[in-house]
C-alpha positions as CSV (number, residue, x, y, z in Angstrom):
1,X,-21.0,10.7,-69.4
2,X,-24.5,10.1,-69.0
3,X,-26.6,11.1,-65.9
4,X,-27.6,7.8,-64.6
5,X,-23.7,7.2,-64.3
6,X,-22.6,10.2,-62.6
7,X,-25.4,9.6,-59.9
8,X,-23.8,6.3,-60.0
9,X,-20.2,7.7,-59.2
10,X,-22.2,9.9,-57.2
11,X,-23.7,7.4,-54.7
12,X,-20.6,5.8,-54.4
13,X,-18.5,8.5,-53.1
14,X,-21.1,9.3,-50.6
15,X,-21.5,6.0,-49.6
16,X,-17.7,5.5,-49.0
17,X,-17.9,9.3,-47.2
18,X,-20.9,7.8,-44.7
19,X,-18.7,5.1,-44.0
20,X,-15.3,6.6,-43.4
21,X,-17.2,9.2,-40.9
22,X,-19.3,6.5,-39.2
23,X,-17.2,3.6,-39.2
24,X,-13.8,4.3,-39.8
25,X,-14.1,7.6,-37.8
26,X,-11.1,7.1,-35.8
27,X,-6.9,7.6,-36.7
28,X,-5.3,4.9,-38.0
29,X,-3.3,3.9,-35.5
30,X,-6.5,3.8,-33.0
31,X,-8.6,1.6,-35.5
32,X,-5.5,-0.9,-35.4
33,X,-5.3,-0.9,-31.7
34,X,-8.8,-1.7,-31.5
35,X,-8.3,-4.5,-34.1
36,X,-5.0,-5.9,-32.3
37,X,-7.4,-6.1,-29.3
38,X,-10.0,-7.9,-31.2
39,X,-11.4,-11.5,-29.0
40,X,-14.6,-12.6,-28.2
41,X,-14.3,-9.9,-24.7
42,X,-14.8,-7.3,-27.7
43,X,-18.1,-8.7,-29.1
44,X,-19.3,-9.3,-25.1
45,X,-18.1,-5.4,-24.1
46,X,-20.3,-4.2,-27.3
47,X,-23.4,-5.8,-26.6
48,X,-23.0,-4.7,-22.9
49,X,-22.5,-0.6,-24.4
50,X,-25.1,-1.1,-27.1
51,X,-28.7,0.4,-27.2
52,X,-31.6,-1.9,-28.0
53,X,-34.2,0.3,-26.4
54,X,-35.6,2.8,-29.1
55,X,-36.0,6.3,-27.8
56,X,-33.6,5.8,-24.7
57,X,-30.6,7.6,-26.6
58,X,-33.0,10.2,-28.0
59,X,-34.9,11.0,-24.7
60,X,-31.3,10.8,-22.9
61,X,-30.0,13.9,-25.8
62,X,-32.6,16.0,-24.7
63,X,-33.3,15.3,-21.1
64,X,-29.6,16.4,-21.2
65,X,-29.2,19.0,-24.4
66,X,-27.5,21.4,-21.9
67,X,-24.7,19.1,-21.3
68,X,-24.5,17.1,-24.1
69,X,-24.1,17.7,-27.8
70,X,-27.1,16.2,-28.1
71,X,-28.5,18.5,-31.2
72,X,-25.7,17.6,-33.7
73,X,-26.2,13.6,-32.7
74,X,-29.7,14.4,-32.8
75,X,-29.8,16.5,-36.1
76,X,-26.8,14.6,-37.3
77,X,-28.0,11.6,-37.7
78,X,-30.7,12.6,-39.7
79,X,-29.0,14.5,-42.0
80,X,-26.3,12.6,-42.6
81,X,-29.1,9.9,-44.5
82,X,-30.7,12.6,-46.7
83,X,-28.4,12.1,-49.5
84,X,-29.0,7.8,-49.7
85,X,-32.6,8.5,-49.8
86,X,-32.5,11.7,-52.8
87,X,-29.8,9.5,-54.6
88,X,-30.8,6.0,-54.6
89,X,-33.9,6.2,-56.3
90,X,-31.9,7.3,-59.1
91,X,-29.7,4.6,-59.8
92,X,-32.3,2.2,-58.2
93,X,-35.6,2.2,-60.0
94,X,-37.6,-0.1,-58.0
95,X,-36.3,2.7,-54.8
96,X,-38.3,4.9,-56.6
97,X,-41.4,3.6,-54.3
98,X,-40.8,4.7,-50.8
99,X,-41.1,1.0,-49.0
100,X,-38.1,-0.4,-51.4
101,X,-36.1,3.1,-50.7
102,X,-37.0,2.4,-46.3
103,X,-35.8,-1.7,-46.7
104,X,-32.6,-1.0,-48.6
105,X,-31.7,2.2,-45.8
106,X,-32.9,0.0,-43.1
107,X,-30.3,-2.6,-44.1
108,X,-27.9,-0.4,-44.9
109,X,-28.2,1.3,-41.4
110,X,-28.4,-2.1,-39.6
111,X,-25.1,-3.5,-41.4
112,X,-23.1,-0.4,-39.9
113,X,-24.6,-0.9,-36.6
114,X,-24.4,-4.8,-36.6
115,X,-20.5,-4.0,-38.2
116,X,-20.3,-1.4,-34.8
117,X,-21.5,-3.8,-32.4
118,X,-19.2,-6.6,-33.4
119,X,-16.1,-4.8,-34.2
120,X,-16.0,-1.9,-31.8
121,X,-15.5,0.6,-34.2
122,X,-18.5,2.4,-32.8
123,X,-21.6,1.8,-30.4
124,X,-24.7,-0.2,-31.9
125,X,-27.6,2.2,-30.9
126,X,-31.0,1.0,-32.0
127,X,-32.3,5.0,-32.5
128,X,-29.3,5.6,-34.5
129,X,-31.3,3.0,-37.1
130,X,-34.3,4.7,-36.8
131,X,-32.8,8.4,-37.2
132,X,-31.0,7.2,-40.3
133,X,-34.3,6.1,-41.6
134,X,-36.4,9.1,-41.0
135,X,-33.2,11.1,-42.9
136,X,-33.3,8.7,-46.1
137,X,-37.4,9.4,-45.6
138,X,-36.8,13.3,-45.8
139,X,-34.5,12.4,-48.7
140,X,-37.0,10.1,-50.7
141,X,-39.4,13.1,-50.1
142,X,-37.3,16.0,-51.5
143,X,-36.7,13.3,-54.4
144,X,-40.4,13.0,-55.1
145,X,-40.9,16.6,-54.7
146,X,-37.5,17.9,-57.0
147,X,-38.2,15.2,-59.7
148,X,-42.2,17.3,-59.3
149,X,-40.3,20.4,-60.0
150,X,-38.1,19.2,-62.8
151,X,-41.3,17.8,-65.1
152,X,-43.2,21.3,-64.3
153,X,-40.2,23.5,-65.2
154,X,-39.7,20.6,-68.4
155,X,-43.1,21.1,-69.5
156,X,-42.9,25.2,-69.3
157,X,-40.0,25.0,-71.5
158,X,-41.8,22.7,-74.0
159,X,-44.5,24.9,-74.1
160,X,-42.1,28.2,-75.0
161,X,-40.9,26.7,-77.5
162,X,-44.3,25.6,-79.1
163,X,-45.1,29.0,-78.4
């Protein structure tokens, strides 16, 4: 199997992993409560729970961090996106630049949280988009930086073996 289709099978499974934890983080049985329960009142309730103000989750974690768990939302969010922006450039050429990487995470993001706010799976929450971003960023970045390393280390073998 070559590489550009294991990081292929790669990508999926994490994909489907982001979206069982995020979406589908619930049991069975509550996820088909929620759906049995499913009217227009649902789509009203989310946009009255849902965050369009960026930062007012985020200041809310740490203004309360000693009550809250606000460092694994926090942190979690984050890190949880690292993978989709190291991966994607991969089986994505044109991802390779950092804008086309931030659009396709950005819309990726926004689909869960537009997917959240309609089916009340989950809470829309605008700084949930913009943590998810800035953790594909980090992962576009240790991309850059490891495919860096790789060419170096490729180009010292090359040279042992010319000698």
């Amino acid at each position: 199997m070559n590489r550009m289709k294991r990081m292929k099978i790669v990508f999926f499974i994490y994909i489907a992993v982001v979206v069982k934890v995020i979406i589908f983080k619930y049991p069975w049985a509550e996820l088909q409560a929620i759906m049995a329960g499913w009217e227009k009142d649902v789509i009203l309730e989310g946009l009255d729970t849902a965050n369009f103000t960026l930062f007012k989750t985020i200041k809310m974690y740490i203004k309360y961090s000693y009550m809250l768990n606000s460092f694994e939302n926090l942190v979690g969010n984050v890190v949880v996106f690292i993978p989709f922006g190291f991966l994607l450039p991969y089986i994505q050429p044109r991802c390779r630049h950092f804008m086309a990487l931030l659009v396709n995470a950005f819309l990726f993001v926004v689909g869960i949280e537009v997917f959240q706010l309609f089916s009340a799976f989950g809470a829309f929450d605008v700084d949930d988009i913009l943590l998810n971003c800035v953790g594909a960023a980090f992962g576009w970045i240790a991309y850059v930086e490891w495919e860096a390393f790789r060419k170096k280390w490729q180009e010292v073998q090359r040279q042992k073996i010319r000698g």
